[in-house]
C-alpha positions as CSV (number, residue, x, y, z in Angstrom):
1,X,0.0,0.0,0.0
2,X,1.4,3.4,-0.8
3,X,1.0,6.2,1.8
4,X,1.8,10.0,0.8
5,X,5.1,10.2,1.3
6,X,5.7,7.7,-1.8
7,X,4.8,10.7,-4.1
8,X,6.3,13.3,-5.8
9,X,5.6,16.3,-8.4
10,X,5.7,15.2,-12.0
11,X,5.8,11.2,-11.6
12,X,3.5,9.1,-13.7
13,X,0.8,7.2,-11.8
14,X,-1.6,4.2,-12.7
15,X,-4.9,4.7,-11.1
16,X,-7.1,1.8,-9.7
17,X,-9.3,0.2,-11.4
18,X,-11.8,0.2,-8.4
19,X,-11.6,4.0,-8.7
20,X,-14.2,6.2,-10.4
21,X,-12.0,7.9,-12.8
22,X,-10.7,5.1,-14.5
23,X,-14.5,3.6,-15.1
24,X,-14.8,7.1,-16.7
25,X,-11.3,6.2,-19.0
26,X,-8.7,7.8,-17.2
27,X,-6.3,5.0,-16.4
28,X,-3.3,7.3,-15.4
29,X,-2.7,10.5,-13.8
30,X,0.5,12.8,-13.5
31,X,1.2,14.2,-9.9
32,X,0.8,17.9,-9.5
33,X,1.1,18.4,-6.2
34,X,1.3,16.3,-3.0
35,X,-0.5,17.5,0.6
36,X,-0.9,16.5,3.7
37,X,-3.5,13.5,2.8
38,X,-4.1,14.0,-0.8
39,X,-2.6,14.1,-4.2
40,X,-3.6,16.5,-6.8
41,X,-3.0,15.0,-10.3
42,X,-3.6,15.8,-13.3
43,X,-5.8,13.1,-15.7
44,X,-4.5,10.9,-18.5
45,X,-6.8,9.4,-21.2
46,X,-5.4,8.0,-24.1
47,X,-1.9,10.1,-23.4
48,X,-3.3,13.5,-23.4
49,X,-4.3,15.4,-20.7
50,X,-7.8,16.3,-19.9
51,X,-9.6,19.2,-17.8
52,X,-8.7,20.2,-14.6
53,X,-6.0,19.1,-11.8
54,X,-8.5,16.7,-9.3
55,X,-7.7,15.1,-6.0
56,X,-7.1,11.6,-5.2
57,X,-6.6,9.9,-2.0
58,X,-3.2,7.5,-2.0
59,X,-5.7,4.4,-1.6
60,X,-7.0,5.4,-5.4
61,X,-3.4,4.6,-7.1
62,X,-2.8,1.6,-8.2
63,X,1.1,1.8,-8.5
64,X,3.9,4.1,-10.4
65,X,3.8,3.9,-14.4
């Protein structure tokens, strides 16, 4: 399991499949910013990015792409 202090700005995360983003076809994320108790990250689909910077909790990554 991956707790917050695993992240850092600019890395390439997968995010899991359990997670409502990737049923909606984001299936990885770029970090944008790391806080206290959640990551802000910016979506993935199909390579590009898309929209806005949202936040995910650590428990919604699935591991580092």
């Amino acid at each position: 399991m991956l707790t917050i202090r695993d992240f850092r700005p600019r890395e390439r995360i997968r995010i899991h499949p359990a997670c409502d983003w990737f049923m909606r076809g984001a299936t990885h994320a770029r970090v944008v910013s790391v806080g206290r108790t959640r990551l802000k990250v910016q979506l993935e689909i199909g390579g590009a990015d898309v929209g806005r910077p949202v936040s995910l909790s650590p428990d919604d990554v699935l591991d580092f792409a």
